[in-house]
N, CA, C and O atoms as a CHARMM CRD file, in Angstrom:
* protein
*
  356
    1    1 UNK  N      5.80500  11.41700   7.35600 PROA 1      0.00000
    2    1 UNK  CA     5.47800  12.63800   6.63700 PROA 1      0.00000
    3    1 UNK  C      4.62300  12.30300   5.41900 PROA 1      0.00000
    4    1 UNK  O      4.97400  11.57200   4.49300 PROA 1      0.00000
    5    2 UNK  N      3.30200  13.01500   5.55700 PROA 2      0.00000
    6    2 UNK  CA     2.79300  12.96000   4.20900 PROA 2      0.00000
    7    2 UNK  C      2.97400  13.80900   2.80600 PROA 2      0.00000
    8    2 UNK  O      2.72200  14.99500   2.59600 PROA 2      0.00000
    9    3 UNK  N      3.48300  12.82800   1.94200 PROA 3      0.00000
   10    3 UNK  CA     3.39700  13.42700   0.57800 PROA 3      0.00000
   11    3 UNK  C      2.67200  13.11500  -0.69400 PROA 3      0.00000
   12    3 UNK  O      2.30000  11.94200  -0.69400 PROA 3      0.00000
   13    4 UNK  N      2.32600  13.81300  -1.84600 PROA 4      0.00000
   14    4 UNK  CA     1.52200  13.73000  -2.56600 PROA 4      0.00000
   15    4 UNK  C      2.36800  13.76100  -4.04000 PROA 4      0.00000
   16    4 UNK  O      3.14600  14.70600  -4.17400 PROA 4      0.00000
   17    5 UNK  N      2.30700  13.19300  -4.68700 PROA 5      0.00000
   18    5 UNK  CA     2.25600  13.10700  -6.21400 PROA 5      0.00000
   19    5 UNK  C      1.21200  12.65000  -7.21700 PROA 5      0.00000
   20    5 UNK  O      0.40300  11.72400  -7.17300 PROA 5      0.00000
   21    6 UNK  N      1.47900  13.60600  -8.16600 PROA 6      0.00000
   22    6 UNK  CA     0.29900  13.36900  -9.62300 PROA 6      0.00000
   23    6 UNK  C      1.36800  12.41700 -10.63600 PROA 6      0.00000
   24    6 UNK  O      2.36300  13.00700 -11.05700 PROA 6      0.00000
   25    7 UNK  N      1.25700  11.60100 -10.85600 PROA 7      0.00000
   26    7 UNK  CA     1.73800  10.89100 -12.06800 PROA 7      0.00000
   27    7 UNK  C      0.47400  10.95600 -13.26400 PROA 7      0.00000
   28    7 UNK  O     -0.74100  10.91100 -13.07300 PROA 7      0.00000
   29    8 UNK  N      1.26000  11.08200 -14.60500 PROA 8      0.00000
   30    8 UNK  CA     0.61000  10.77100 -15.85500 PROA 8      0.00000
   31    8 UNK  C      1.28400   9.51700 -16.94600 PROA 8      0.00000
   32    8 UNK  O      2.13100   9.35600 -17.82400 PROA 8      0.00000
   33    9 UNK  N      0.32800   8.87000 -16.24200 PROA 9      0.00000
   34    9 UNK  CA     0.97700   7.18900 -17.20400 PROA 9      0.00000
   35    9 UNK  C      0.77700   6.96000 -18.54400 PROA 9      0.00000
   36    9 UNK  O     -0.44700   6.97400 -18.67700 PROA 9      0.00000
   37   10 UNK  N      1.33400   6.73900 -19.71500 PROA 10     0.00000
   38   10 UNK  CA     1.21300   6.42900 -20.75400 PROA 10     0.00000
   39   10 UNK  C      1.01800   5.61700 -21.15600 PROA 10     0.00000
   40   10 UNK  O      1.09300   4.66100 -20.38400 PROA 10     0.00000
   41   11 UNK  N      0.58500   5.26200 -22.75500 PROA 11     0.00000
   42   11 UNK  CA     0.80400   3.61200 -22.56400 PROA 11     0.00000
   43   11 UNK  C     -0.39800   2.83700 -23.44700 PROA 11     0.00000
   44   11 UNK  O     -0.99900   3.32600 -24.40400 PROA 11     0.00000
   45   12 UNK  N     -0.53000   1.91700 -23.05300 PROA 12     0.00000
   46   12 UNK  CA    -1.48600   1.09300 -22.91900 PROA 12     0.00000
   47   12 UNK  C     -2.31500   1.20900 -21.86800 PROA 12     0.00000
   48   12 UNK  O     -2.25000   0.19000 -21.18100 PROA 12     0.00000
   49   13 UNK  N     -3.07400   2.01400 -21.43900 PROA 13     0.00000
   50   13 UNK  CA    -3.08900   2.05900 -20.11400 PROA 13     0.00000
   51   13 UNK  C     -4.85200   2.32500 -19.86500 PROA 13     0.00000
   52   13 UNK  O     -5.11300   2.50100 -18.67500 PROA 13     0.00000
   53   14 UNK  N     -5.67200   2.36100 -20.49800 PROA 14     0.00000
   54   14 UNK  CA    -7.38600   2.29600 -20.66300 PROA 14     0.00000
   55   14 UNK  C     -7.70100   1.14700 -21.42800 PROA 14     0.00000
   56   14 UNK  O     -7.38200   0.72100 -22.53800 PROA 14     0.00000
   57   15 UNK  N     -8.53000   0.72300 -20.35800 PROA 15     0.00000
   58   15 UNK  CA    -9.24600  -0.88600 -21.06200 PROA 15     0.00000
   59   15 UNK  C     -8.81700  -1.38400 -20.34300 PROA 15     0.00000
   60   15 UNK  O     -9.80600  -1.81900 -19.75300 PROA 15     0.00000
   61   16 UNK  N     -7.50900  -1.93300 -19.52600 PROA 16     0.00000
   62   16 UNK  CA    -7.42100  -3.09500 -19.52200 PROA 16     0.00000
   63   16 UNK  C     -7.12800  -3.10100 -17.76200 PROA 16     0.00000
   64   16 UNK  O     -6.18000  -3.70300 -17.25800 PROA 16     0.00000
   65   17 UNK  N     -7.83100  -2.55300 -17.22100 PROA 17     0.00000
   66   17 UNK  CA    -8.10200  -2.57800 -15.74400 PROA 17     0.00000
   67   17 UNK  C     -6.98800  -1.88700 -14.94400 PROA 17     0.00000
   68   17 UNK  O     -6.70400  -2.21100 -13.79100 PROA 17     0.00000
   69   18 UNK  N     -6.35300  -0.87400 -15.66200 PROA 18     0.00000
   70   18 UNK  CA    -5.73400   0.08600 -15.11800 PROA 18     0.00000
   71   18 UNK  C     -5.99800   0.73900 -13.42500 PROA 18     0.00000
   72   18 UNK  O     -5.33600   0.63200 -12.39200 PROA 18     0.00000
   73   19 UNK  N     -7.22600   1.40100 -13.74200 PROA 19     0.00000
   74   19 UNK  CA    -7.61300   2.23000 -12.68800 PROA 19     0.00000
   75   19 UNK  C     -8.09400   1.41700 -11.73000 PROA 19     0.00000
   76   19 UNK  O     -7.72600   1.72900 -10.59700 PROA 19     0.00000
   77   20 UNK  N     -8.88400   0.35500 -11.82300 PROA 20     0.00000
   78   20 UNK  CA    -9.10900  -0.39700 -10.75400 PROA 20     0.00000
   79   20 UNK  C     -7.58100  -1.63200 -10.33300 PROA 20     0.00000
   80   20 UNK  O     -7.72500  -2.36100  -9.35100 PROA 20     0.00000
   81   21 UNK  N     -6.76800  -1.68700 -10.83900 PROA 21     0.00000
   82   21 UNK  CA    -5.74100  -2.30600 -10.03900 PROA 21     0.00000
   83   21 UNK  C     -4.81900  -1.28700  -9.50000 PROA 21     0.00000
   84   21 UNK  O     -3.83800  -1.64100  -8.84700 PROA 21     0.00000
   85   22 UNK  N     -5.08100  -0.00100  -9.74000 PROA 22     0.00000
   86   22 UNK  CA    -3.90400   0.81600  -8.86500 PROA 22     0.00000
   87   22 UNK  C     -5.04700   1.42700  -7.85300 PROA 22     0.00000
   88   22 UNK  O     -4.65700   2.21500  -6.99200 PROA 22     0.00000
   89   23 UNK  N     -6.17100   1.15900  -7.90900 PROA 23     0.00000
   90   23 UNK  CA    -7.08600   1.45300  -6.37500 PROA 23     0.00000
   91   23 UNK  C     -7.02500   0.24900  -5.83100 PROA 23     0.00000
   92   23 UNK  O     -7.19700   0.45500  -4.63000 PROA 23     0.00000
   93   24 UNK  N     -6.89900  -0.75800  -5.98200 PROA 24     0.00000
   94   24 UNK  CA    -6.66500  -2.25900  -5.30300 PROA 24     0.00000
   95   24 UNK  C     -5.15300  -1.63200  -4.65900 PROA 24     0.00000
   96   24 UNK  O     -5.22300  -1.30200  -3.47500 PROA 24     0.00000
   97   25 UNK  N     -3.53900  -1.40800  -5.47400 PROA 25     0.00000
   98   25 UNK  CA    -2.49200  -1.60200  -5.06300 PROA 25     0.00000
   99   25 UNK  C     -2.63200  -0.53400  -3.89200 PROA 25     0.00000
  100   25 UNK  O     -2.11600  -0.82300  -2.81200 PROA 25     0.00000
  101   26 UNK  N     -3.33200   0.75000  -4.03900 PROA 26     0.00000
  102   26 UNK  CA    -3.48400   1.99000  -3.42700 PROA 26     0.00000
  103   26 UNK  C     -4.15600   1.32000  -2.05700 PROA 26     0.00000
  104   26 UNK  O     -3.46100   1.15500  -1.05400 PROA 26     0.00000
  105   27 UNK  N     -5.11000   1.06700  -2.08200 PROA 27     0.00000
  106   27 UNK  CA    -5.67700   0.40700  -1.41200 PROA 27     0.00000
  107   27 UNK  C     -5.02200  -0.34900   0.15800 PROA 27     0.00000
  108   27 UNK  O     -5.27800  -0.20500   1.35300 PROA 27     0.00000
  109   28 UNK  N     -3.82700  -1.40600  -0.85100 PROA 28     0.00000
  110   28 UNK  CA    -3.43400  -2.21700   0.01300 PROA 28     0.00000
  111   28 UNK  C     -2.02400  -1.37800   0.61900 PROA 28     0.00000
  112   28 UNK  O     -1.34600  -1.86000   1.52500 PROA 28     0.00000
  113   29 UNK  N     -1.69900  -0.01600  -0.05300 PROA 29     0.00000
  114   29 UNK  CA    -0.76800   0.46600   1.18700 PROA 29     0.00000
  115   29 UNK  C     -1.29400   1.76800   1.61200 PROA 29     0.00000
  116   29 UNK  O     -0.66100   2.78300   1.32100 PROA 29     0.00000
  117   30 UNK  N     -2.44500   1.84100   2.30600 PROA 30     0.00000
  118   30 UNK  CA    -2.77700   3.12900   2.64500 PROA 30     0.00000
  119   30 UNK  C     -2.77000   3.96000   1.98000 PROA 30     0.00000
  120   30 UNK  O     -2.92500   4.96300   2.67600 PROA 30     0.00000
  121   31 UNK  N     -2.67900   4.23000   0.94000 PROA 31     0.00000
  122   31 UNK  CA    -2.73900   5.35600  -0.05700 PROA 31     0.00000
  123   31 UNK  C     -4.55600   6.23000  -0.16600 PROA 31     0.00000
  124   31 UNK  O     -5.68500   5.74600  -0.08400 PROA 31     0.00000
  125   32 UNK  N     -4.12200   7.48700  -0.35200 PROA 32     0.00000
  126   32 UNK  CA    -5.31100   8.05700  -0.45400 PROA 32     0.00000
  127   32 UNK  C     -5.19200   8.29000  -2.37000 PROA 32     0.00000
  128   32 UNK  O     -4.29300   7.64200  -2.90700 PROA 32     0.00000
  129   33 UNK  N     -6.04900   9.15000  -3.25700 PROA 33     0.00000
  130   33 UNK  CA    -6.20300   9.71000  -3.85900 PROA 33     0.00000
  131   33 UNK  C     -6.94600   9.43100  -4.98300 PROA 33     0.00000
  132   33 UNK  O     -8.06800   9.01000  -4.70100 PROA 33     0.00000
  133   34 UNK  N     -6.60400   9.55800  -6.68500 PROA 34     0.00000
  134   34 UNK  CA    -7.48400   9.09200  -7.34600 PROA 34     0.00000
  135   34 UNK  C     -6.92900   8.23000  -8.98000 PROA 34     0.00000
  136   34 UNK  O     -5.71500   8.05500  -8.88300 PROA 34     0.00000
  137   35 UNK  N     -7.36700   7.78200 -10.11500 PROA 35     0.00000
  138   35 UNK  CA    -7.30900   7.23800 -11.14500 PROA 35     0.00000
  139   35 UNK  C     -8.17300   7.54400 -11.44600 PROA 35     0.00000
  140   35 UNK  O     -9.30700   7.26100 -11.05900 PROA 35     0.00000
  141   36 UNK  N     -7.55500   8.66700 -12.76300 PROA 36     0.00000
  142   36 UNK  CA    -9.25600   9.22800 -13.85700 PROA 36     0.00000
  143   36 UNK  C     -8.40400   8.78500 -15.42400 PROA 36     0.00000
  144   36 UNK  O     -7.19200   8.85800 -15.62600 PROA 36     0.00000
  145   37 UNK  N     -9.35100   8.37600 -16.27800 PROA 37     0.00000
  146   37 UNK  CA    -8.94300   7.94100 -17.35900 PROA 37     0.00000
  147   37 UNK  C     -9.01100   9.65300 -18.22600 PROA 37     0.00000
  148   37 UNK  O    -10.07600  10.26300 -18.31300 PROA 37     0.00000
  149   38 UNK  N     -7.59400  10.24500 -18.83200 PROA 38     0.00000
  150   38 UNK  CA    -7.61700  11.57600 -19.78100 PROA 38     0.00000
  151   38 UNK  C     -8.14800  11.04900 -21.19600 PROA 38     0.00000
  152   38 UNK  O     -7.98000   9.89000 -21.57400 PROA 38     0.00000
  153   39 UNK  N     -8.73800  11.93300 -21.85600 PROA 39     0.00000
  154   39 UNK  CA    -8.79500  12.63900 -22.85700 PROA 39     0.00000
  155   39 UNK  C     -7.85400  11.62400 -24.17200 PROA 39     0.00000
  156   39 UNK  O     -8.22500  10.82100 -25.02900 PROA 39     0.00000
  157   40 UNK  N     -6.49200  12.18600 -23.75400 PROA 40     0.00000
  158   40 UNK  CA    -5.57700  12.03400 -24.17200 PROA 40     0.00000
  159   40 UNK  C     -5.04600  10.30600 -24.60200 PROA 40     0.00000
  160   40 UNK  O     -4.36600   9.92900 -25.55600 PROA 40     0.00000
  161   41 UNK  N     -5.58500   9.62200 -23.62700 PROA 41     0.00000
  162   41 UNK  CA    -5.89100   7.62600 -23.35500 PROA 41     0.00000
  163   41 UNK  C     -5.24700   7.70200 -22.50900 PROA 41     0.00000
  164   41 UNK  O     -5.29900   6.66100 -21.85400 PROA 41     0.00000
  165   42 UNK  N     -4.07500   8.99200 -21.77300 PROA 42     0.00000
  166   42 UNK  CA    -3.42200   8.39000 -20.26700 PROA 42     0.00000
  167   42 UNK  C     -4.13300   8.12900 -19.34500 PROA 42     0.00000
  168   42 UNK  O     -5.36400   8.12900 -19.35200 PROA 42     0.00000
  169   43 UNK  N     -3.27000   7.82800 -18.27700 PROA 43     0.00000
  170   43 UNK  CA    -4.24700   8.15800 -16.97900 PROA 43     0.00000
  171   43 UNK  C     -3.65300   8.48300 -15.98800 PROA 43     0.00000
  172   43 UNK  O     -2.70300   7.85500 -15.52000 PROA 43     0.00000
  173   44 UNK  N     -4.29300   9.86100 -15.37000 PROA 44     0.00000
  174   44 UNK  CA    -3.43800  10.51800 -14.33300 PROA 44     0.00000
  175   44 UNK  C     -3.98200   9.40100 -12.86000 PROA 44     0.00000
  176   44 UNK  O     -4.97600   8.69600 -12.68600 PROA 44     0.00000
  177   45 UNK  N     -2.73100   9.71300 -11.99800 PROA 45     0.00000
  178   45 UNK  CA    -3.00800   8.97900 -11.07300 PROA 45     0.00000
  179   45 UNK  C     -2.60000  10.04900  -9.63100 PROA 45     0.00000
  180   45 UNK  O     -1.45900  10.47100  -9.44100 PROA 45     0.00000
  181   46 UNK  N     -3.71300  10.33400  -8.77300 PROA 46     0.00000
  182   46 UNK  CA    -2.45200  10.92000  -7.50500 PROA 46     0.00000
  183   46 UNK  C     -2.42800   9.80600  -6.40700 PROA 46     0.00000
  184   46 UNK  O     -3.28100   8.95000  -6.17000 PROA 46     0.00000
  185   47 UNK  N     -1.37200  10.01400  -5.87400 PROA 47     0.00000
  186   47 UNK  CA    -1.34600   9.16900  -4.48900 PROA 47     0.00000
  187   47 UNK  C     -0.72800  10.32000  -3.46800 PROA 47     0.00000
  188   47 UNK  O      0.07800  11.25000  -3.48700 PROA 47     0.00000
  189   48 UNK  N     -1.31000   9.88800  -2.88900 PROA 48     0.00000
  190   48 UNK  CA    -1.33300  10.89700  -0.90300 PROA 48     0.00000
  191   48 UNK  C     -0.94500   9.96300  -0.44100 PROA 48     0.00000
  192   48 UNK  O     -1.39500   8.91300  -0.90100 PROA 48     0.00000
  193   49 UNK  N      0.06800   9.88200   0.67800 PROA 49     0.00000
  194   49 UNK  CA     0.34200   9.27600   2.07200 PROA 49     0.00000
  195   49 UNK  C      1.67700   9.22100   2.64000 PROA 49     0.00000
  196   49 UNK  O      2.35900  10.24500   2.67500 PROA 49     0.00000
  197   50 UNK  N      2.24200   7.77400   3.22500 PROA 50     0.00000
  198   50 UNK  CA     3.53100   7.54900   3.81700 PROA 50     0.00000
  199   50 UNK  C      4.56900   7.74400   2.54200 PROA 50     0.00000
  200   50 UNK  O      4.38300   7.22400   1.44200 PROA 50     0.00000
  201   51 UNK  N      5.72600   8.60900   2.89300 PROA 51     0.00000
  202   51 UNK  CA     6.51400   8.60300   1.22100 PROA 51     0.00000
  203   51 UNK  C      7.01100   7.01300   0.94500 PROA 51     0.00000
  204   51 UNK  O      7.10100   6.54100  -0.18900 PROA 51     0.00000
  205   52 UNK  N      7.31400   6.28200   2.17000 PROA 52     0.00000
  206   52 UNK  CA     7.70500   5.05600   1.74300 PROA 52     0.00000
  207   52 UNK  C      6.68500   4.11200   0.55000 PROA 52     0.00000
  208   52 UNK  O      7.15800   3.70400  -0.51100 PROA 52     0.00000
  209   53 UNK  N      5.83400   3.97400   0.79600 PROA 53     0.00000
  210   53 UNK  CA     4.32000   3.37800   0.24000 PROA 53     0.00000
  211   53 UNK  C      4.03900   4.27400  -0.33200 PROA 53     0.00000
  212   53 UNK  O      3.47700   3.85000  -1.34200 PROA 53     0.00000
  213   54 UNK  N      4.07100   5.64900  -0.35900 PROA 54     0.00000
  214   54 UNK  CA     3.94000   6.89500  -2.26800 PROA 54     0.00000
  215   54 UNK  C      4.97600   6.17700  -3.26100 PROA 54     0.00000
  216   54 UNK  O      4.65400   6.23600  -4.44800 PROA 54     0.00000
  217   55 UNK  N      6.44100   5.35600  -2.88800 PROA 55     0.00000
  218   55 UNK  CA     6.97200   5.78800  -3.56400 PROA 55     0.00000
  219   55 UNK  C      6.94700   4.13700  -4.30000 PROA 55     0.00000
  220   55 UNK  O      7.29000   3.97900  -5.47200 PROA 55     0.00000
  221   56 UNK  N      6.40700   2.76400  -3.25400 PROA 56     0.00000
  222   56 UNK  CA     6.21100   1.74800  -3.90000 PROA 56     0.00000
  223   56 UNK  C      5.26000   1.88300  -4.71700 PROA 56     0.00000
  224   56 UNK  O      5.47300   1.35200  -5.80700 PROA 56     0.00000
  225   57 UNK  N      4.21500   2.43300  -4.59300 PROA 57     0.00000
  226   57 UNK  CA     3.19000   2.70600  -5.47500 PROA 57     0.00000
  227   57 UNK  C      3.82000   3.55800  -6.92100 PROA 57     0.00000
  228   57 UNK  O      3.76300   3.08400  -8.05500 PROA 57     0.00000
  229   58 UNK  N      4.34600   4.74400  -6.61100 PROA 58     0.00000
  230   58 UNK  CA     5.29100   5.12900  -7.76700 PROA 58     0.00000
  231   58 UNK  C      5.40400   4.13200  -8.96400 PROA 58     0.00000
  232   58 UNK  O      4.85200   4.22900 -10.06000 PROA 58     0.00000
  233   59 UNK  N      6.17100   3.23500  -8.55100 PROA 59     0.00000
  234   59 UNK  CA     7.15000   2.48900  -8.96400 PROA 59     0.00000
  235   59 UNK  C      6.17800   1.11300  -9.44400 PROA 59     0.00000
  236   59 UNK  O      6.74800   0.35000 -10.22400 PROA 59     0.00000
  237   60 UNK  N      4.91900   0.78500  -9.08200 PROA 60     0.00000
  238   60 UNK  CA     4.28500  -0.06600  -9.68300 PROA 60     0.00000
  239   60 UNK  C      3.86800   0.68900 -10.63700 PROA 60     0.00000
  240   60 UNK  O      4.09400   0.05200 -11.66500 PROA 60     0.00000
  241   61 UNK  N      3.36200   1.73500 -10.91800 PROA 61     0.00000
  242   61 UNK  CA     2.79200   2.90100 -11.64700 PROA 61     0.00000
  243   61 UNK  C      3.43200   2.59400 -13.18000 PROA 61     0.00000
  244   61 UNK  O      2.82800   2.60300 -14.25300 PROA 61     0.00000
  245   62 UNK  N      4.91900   2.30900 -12.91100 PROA 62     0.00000
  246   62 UNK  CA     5.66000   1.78700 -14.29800 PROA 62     0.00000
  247   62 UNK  C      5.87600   0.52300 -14.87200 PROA 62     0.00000
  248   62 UNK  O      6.61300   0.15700 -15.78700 PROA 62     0.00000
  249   63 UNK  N      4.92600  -0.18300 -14.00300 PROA 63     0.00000
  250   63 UNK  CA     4.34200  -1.55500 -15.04500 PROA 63     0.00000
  251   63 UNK  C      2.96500  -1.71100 -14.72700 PROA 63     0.00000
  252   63 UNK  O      2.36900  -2.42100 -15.53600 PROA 63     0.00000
  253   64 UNK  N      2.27200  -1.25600 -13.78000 PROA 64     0.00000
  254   64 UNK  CA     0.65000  -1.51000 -14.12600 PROA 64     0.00000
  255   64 UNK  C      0.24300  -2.85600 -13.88000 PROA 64     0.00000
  256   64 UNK  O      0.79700  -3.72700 -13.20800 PROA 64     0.00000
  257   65 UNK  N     -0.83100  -2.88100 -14.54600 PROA 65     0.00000
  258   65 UNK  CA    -1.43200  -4.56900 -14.28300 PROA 65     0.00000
  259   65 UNK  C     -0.99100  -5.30600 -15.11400 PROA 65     0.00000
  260   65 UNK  O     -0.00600  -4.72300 -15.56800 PROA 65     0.00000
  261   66 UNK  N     -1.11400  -6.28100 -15.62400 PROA 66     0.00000
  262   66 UNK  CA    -0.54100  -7.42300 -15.97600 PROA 66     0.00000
  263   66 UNK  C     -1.05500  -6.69600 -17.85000 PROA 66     0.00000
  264   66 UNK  O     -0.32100  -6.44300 -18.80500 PROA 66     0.00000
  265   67 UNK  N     -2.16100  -6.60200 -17.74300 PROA 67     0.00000
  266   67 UNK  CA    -2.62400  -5.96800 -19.38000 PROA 67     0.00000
  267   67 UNK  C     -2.50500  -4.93200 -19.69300 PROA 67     0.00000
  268   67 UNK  O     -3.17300  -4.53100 -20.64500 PROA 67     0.00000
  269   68 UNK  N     -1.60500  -4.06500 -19.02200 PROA 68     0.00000
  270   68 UNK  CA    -1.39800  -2.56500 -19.53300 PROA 68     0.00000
  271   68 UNK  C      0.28600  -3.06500 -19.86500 PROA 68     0.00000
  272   68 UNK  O      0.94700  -4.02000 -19.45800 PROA 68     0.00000
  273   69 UNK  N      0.65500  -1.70100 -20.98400 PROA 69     0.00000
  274   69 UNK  CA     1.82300  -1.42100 -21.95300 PROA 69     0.00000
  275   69 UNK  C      1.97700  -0.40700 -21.26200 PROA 69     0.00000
  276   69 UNK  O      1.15100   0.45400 -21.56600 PROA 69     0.00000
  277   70 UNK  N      2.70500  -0.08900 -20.41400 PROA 70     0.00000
  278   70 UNK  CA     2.88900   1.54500 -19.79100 PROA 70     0.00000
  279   70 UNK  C      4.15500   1.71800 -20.40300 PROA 70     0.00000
  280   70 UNK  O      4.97100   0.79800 -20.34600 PROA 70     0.00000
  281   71 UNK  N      4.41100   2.73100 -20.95500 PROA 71     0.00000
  282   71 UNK  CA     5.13000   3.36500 -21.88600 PROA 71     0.00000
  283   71 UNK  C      5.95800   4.39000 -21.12100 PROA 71     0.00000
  284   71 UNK  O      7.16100   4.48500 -21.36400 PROA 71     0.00000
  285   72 UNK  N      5.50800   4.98200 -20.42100 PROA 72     0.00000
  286   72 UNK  CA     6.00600   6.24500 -19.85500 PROA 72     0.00000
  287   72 UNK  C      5.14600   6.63000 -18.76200 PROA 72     0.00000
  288   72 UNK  O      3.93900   6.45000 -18.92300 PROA 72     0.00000
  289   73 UNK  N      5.69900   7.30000 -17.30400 PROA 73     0.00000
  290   73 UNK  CA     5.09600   7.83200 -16.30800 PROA 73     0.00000
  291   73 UNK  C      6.02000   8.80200 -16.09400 PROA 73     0.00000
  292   73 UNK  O      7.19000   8.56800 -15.79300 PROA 73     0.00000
  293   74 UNK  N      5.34400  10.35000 -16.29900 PROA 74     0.00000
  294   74 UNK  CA     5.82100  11.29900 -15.66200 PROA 74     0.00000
  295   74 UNK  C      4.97600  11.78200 -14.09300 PROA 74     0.00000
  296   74 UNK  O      3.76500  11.87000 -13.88900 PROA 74     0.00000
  297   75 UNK  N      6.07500  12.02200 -13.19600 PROA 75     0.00000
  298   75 UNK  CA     5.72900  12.36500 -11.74700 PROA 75     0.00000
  299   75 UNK  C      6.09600  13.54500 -11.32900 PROA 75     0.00000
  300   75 UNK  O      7.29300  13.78000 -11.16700 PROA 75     0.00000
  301   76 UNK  N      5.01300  14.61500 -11.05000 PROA 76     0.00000
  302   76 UNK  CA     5.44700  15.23500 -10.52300 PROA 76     0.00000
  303   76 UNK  C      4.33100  15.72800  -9.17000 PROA 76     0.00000
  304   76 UNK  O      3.11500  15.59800  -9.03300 PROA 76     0.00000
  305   77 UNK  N      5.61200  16.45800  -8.13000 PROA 77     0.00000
  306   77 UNK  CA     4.86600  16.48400  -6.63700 PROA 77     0.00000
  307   77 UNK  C      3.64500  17.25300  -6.97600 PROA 77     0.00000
  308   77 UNK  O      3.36800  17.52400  -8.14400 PROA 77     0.00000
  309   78 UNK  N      2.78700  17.66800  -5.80100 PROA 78     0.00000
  310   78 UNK  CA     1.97500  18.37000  -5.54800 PROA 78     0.00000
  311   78 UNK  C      1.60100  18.63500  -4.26900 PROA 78     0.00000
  312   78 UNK  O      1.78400  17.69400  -3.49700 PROA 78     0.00000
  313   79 UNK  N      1.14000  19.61400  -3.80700 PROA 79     0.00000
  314   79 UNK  CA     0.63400  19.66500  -2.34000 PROA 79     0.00000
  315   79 UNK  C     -0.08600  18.61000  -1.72900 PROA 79     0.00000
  316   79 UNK  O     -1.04800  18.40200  -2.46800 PROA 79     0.00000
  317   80 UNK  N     -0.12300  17.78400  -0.69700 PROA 80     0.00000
  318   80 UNK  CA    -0.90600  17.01200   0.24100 PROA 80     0.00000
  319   80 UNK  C     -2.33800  17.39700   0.37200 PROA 80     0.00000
  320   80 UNK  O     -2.65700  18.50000   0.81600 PROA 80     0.00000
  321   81 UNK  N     -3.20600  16.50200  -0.00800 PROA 81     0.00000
  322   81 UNK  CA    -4.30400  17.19300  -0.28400 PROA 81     0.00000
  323   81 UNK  C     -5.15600  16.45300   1.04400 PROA 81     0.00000
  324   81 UNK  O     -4.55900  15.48400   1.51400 PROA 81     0.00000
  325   82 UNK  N     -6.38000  16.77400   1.65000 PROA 82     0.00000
  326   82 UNK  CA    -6.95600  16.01600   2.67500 PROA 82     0.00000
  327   82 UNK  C     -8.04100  14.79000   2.34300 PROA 82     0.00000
  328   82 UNK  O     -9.03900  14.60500   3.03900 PROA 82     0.00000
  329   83 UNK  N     -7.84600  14.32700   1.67700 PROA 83     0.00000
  330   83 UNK  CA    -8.38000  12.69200   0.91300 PROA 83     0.00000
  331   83 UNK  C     -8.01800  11.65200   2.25400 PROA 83     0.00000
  332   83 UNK  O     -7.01600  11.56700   2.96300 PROA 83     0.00000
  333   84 UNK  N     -9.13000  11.02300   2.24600 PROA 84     0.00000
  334   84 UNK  CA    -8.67100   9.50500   2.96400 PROA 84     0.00000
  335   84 UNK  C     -9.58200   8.30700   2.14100 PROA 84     0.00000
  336   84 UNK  O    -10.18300   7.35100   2.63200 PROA 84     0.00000
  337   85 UNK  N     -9.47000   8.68000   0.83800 PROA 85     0.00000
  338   85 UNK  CA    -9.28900   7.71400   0.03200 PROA 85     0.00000
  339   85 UNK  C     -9.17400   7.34900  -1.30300 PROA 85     0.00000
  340   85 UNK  O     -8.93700   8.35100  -1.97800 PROA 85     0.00000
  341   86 UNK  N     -9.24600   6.28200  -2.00000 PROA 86     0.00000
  342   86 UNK  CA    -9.12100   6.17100  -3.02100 PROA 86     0.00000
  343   86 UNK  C     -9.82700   6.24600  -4.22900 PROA 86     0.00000
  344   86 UNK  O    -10.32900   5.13600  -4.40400 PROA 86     0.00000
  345   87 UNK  N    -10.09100   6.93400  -5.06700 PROA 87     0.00000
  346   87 UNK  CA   -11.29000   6.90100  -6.20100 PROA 87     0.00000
  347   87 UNK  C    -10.88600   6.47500  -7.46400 PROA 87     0.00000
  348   87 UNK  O     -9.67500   6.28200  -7.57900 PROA 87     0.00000
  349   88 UNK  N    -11.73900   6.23600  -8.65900 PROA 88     0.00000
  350   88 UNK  CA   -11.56600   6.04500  -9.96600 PROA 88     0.00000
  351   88 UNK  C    -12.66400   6.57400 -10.57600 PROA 88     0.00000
  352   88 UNK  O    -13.75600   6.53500 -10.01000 PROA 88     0.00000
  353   89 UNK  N    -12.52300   7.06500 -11.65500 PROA 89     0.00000
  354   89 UNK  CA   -12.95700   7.77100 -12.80200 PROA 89     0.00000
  355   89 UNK  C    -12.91700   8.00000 -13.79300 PROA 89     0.00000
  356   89 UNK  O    -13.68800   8.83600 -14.26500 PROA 89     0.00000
């Protein structure tokens, strides 16, 4: 079953290769969706796909790459959107 969540990561989380290591992790489990750097310095993240692999991805989401301080990730669902892949922005 496919499902979709928007997470908004806090943190330390611009600059330090955020968005391109959760399109690498996205990447490596089938995940569709995107990493845009906010306004705000978070960065929203969605992931589309298998809930098993939505939910490992989840869960890396709350430590990031090795140079991000993630502070906080709020998750919440959203509709399944038709993406088959991954972007950054």
């Amino acid at each position: 079953m496919k499902v979709c969540y928007i997470a908004k990561v806090t943190g330390t989380v611009q600059g330090v290769y955020f968005r391109a290591s959760a399109q690498n992790q996205a990447i490596d489990l089938s995940l569709s969706g995107y990493a845009h750097n906010q306004d705000d310095g978070s960065v929203e993240v969605m992931v589309c796909g298998d809930n098993d692999n939505v939910q490992q991805m989840l869960k890396w989401l709350e430590q990031g790459p090795e140079e991000a301080d993630v502070e906080a990730v709020e998750i919440t669902p959203t509709n399944p959107k038709d993406i088959n892949h991954f972007s950054i922005g």
